[in-house]
C-alpha positions in Angstrom: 24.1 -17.7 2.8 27.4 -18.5 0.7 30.7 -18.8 2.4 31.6 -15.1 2.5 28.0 -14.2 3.8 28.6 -17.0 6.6 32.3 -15.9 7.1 30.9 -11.9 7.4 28.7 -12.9 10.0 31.2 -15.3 11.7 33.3 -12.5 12.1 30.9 -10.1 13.6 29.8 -12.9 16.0 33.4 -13.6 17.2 33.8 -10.1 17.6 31.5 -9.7 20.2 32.6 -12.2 22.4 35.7 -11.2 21.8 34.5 -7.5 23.5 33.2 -9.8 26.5 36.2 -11.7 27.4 38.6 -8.2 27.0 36.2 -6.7 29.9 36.3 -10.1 31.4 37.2 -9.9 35.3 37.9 -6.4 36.0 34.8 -6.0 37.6 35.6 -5.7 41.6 32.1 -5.4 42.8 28.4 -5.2 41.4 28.1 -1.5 41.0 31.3 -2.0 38.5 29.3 -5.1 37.0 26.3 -4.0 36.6 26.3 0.2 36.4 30.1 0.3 34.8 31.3 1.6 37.9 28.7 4.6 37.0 31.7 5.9 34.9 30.5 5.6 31.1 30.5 8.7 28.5 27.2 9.8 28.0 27.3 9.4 23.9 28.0 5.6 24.6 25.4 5.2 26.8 22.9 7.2 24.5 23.7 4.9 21.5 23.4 1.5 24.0 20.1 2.8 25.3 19.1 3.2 21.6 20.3 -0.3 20.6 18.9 -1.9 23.7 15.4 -1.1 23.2 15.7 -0.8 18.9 15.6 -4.7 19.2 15.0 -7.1 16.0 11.5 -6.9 16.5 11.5 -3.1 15.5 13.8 -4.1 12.9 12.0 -6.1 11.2 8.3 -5.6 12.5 8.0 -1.8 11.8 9.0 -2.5 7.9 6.3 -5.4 8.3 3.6 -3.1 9.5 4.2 -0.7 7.0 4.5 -3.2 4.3 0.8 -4.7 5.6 -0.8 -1.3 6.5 0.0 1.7 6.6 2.8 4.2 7.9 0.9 5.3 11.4 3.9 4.8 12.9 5.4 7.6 11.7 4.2 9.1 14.7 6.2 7.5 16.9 9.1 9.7 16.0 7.7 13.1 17.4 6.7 11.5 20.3 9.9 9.7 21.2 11.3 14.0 20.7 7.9 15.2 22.7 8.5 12.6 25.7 12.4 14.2 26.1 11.6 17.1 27.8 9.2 14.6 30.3 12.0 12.5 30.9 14.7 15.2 31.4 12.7 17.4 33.6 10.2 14.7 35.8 11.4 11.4 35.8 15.3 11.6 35.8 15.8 13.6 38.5 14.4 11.8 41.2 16.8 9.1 40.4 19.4 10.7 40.6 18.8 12.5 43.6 18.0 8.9 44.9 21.3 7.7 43.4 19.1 5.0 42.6 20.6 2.2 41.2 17.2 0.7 39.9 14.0 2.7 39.1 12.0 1.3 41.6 13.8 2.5 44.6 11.4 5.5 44.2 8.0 3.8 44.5 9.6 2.4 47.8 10.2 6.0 49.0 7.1 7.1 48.0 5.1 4.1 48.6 7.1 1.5 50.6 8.8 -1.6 49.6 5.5 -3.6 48.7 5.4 -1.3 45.7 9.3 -1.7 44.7 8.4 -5.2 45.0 5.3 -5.4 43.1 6.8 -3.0 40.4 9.8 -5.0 40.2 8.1 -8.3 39.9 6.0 -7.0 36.7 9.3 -5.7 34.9 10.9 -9.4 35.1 7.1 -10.5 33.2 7.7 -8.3 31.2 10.9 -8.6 30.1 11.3 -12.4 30.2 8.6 -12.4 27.3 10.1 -9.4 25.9 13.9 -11.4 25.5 12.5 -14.2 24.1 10.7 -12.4 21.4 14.0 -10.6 20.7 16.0 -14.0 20.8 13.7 -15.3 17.8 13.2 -12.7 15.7 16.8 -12.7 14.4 17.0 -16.5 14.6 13.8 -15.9 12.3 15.7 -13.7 10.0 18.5 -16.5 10.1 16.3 -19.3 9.1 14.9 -17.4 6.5 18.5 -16.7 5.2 19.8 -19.9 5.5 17.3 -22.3 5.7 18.7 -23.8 8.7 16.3 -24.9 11.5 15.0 -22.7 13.7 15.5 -24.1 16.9 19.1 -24.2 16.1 18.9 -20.1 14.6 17.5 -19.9 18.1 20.1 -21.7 20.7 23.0 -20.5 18.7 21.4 -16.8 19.3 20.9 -17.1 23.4 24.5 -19.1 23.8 26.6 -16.4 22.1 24.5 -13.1 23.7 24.9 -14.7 26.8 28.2 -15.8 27.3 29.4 -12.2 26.6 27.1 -10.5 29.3 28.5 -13.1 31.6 31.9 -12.4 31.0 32.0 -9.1 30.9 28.8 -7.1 32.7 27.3 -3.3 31.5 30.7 -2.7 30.5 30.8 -5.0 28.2 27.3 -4.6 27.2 27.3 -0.8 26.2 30.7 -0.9 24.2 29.5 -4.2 22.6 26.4 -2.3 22.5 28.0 0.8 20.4 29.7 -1.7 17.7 26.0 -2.9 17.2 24.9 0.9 17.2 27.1 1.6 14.4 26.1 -1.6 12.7 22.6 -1.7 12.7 22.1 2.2 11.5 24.3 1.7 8.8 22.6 -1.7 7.7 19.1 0.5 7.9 20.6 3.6 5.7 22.5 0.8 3.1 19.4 -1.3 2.8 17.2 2.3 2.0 19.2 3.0 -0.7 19.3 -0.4 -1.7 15.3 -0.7 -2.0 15.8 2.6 -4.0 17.8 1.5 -6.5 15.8 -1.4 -7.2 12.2 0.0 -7.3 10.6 1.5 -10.1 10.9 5.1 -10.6 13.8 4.9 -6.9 12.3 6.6 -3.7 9.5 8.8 -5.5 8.5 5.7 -7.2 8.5 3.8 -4.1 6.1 6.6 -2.2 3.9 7.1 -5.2 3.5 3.9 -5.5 2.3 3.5 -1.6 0.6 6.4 -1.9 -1.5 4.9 -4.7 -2.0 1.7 -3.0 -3.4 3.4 0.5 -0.2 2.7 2.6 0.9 6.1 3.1 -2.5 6.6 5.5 -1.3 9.0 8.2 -3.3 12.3 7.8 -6.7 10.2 9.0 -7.0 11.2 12.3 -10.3 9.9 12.9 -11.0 7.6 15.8 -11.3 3.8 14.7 -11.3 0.9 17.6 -10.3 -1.5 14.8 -7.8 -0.1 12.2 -4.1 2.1 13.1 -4.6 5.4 13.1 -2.2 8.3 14.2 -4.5 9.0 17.4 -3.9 5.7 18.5 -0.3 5.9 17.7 0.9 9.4 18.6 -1.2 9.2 22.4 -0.3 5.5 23.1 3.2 5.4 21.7 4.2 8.8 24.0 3.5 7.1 27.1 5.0 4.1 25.8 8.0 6.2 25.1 7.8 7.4 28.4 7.3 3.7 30.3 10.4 2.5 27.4 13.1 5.4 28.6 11.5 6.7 32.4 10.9 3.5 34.1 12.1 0.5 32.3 15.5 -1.0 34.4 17.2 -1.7 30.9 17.3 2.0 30.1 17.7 3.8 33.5 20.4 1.4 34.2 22.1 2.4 31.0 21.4 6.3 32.4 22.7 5.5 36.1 26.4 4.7 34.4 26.6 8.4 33.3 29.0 10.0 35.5 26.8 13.5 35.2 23.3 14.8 35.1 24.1 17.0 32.3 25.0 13.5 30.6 22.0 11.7 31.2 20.1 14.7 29.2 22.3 14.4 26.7 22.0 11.1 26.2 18.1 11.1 26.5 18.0 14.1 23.9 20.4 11.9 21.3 18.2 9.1 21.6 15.1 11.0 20.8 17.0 12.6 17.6 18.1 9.1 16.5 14.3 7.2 17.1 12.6 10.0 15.0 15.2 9.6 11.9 15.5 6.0 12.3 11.2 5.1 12.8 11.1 7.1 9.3 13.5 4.7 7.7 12.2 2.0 8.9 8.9 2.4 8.0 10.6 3.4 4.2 12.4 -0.2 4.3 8.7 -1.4 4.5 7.3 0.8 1.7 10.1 -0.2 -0.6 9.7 -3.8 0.2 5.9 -3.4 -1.1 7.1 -1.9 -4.2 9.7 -4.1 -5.3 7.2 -6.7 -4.6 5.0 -5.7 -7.2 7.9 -5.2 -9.8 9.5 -8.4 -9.1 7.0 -10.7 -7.7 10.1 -13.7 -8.4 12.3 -12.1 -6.2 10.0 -11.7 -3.1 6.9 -14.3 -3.5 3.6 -12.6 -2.5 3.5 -16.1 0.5 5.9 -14.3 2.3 4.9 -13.0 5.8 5.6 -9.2 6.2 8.2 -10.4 8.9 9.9 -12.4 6.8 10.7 -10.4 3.5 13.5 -7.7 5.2 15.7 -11.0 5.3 14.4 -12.5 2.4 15.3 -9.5 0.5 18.7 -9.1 2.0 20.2 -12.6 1.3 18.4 -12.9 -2.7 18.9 -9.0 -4.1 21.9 -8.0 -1.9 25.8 -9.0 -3.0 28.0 -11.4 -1.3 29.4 -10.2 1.7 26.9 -7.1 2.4 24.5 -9.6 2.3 25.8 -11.2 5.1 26.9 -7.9 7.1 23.3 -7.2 6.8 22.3 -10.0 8.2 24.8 -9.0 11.3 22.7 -6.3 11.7 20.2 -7.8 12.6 21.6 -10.0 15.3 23.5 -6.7 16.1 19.7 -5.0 16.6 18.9 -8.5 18.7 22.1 -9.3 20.6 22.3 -5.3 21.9 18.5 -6.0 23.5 19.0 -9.4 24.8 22.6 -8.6 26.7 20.7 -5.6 28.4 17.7 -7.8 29.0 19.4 -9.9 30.7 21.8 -7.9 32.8 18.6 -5.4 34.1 17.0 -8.2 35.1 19.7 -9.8 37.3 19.9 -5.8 38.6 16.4 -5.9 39.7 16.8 -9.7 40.9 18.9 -8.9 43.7 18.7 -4.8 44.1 15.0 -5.3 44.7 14.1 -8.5 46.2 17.4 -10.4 47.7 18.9 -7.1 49.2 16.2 -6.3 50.7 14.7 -9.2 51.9 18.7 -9.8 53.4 18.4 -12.8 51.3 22.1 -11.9 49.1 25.1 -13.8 49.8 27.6 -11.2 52.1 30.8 -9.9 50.6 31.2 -8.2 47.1 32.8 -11.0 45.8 30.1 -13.7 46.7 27.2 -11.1 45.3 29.5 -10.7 41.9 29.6 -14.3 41.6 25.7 -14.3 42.3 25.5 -12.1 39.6 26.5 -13.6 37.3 24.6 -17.0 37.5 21.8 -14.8 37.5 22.5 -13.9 34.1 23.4 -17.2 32.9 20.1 -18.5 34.4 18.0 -15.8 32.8 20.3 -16.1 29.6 19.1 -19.8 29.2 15.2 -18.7 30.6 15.1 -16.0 27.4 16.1 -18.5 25.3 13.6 -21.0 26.0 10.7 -18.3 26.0 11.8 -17.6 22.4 9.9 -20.9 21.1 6.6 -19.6 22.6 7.3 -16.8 20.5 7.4 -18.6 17.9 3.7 -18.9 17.7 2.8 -15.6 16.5 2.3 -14.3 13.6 3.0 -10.7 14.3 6.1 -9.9 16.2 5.3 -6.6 16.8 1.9 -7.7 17.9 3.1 -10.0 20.4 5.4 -7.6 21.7 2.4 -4.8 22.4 1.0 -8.0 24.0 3.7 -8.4 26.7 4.8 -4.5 27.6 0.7 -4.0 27.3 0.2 -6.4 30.1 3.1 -5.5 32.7 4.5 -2.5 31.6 1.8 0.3 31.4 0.9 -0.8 35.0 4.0 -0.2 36.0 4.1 3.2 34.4 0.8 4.0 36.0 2.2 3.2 39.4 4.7 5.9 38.9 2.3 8.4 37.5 0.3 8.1 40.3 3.2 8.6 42.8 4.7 11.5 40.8 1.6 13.2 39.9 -0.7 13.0 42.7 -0.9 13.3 46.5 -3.7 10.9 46.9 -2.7 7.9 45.3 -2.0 4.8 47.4 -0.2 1.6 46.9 -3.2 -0.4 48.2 -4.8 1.3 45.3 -2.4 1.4 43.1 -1.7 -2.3 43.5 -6.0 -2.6 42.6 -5.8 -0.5 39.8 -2.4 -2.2 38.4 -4.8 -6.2 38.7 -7.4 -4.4 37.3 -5.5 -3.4 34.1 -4.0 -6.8 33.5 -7.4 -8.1 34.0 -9.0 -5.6 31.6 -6.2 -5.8 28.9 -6.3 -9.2 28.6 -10.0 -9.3 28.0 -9.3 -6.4 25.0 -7.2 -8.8 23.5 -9.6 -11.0 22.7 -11.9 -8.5 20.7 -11.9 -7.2 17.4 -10.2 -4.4 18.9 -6.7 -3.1 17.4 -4.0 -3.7 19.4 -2.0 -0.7 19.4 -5.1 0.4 21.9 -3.6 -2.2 24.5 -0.9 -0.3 26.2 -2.8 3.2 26.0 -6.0 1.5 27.3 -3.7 -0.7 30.4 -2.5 2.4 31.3 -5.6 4.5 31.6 -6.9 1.5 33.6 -4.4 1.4 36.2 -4.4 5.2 36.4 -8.2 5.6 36.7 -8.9 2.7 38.7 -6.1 3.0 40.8 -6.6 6.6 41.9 -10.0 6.1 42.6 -9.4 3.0 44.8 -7.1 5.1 46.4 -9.6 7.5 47.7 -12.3 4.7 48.7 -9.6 2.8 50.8 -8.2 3.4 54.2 -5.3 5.3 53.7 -2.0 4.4 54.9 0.9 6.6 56.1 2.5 8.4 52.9 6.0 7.4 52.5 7.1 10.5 50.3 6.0 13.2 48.4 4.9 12.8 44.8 8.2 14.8 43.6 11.4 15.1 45.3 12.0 18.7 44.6 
């Protein structure tokens, strides 16, 4: 990192909390903190959707995977377009016929408020371990770059992210959000052609030469339990996709601040666009890394970690100054994920537990203030879960790990209500213990782990439908769809 580099990225940083203190006390009560005042454009809220959940792992993990196996993700793409129409037509409207302000007001009117609670309290699992794996993969990319500590990459990356979500709530979030947008697709396109111009032979070269070497393994659609496959990828990543956009609080939240329904589909349909171009170059960044590799085994040692050679490459191939831009985008890919994080989680904190357990302070101004110590506090929690993170070896690994464990039940639960008359909470809440139980148990087989969340999910589906029909039944709260 020279001077310029380190001044580029200063200047990014500086940026962004400058974005948080402009938006800085104008909010007037929490619907303005935390849903914008349900007032935001729906193109802004499509490209901070995309940034929340396009995190650093993805950044840098999906160029890793393909650089260590094989392009199965590819897949992805088309189902991030197939799940649109899902979202659009199932899942979106019964919030806003709720005028939900989190996603789990409908399990309450479906199934009471033990489910909203229940559902609630798996998200914040979730997504604690999910912000601190987002917190240290950039502070990763910055020890790689500069060689400082990582413990320091690491508190310097929660203090900044947080301030600014402090300071200035969702509204700051998604227009902070958009800069990082802008940032991080551009940094994905200029590092594409970058890998082009220095492999062999430019982009053919670079797919020839994966080709050749076995990492271009899509069109095997044959079942394996132990190696990536696109069945594995295509059917678990859809209803991942689904679980990701339908019922995760850090993208309906982002959807509630649309002033229109006609917006929120807009939005959901831009995002799918942008995931199926963006996947494809990421998984090229990976390809290319492999290649240049091989031609110039000097400029990226072979005892680098597929995790660590996207930054690696950045700060030794790229010039002064982009180099460090480039770098920005990745704590543009991070920063965009952990101010969401953050804020949906101090959302859910006191929309599903204190509110309705009468446990949040009276008065707008007293909740506002509650607010935002949540997000400090959960600022300085993220932080600290990003040196357990540290441990793995596989970011994208650990981060099927976490959403495998807490998420899929969480999408099950909504299945169930939405698609079926039966289904209980009672049984729901046995099929959702019985997936966590079950999932953690795959994970310590041979097993690959992109079967995790596909293999959670039909757990918790299975199990909880059929527990539903063995145990007394309670009163129904709703009906599976609000039509």
């Amino acid at each position: 990192m020279t001077p310029l580099n380190t001044a580029v990225l200063a200047a990014y940083l500086l940026a962004m909390l400058a974005i948080g203190l402009a938006f800085a006390g104008r909010q007037k009560t929490t619907e303005d903190y935390f849903l914008a005042g349900r007032r935001m454009p729906w193109w802004a809220a499509g490209m901070s959707m995309y940034a929340s959940l396009t995190s650093a792992v993805t950044f840098m993990a999906l160029p890793g995977t393909a650089y260590r196996e094989n392009i199965a993700f590819i897949v992805v793409g088309f189902a991030s377009v197939a799940v649109a129409p899902v979202l659009v037509r199932l899942i979106y409207p019964a919030y806003i016929r709720l005028h939900a302000t989190t996603s789990y007001e409908y399990l309450e009117a479906r199934f009471g408020p033990g489910a909203r609670r229940t559902a609630a309290a798996l998200f914040l699992l979730a997504r604690i371990g999910w912000l601190g794996l987002v917190v240290y993969a950039p502070a990763l990319a910055l020890s790689v770059a500069t060689g400082l500590p990582q413990w320091a990459c690491i508190l310097a990356m929660g203090v900044l992210a947080t301030a600014y979500t402090v300071l200035g709530g969702m509204v700051a979030v998604i227009w902070t959000d958009v800069v990082q947008f802008v940032l991080m697709v551009g940094g994905i396109v200029w590092l594409a052609a970058a890998l082009s111009a220095r492999a062999p032979g430019g982009a053919a070269g670079i797919l020839a030469f994966a080709r050749e070497h076995g990492h271009l393994h899509v069109a095997d659609w044959h079942l394996s339990l132990t190696a990536m496959s696109g069945w594995v990828v295509g059917a678990g990543y859809f209803f991942q996709l689904m679980q990701d956009y339908g019922t995760d609080q850090t993208t309906v939240q982002r959807m509630m601040s649309i002033s229109t329904p006609r917006g929120v589909a807009k939005a959901l349909c831009f995002n799918a666009g942008v995931d199926f171009v963006v996947i494809g170059l990421l998984l090229f960044l990976g390809l290319g890394l492999y290649a240049v590799q091989a031609a110039d085994p000097a400029l990226l040692p072979a005892d680098l970690a597929g995790d660590r050679l996207l930054p690696a490459f950045i700060v030794r191939a790229l010039p002064d100054g982009v180099s460090g831009l480039l770098v920005a985008a990745l704590f543009a890919a991070a920063m965009s994920s952990m101010d969401s994080g953050i804020s949906c989680v101090s959302t859910v904190v006191i929309h599903d537990f204190l509110r309705p357990l009468h446990l949040a302070p009276r008065g707008e101004a007293a909740e506002l203030r509650l607010a935002r110590v949540l997000v400090l506090v959960l600022g300085a929690a993220a932080t600290a879960v990003a040196f357990w993170a540290a441990r793995f070896e596989q970011l994208i690994e650990a981060y099927t790990q976490v959403v495998s464990l807490f998420n899929a039940p969480v999408l099950g639960l909504f299945l169930l209500g939405m698609l079926t008359k039966r289904a209980t909470f009672p049984g729901g809440l046995a099929g959702a213990v019985a997936a966590i139980a079950a999932t953690q148990w795959l994970s310590t087989t041979p097993v690959h782990w992109a079967w995790r969340f596909p293999f959670s999910l039909a757990v918790t589906f299975a199990a909880g439908y059929a527990a539903s029909c063995l145990l007394p039944r309670p009163r129904r709260r709703g009906p599976p769809v609000f039509r």
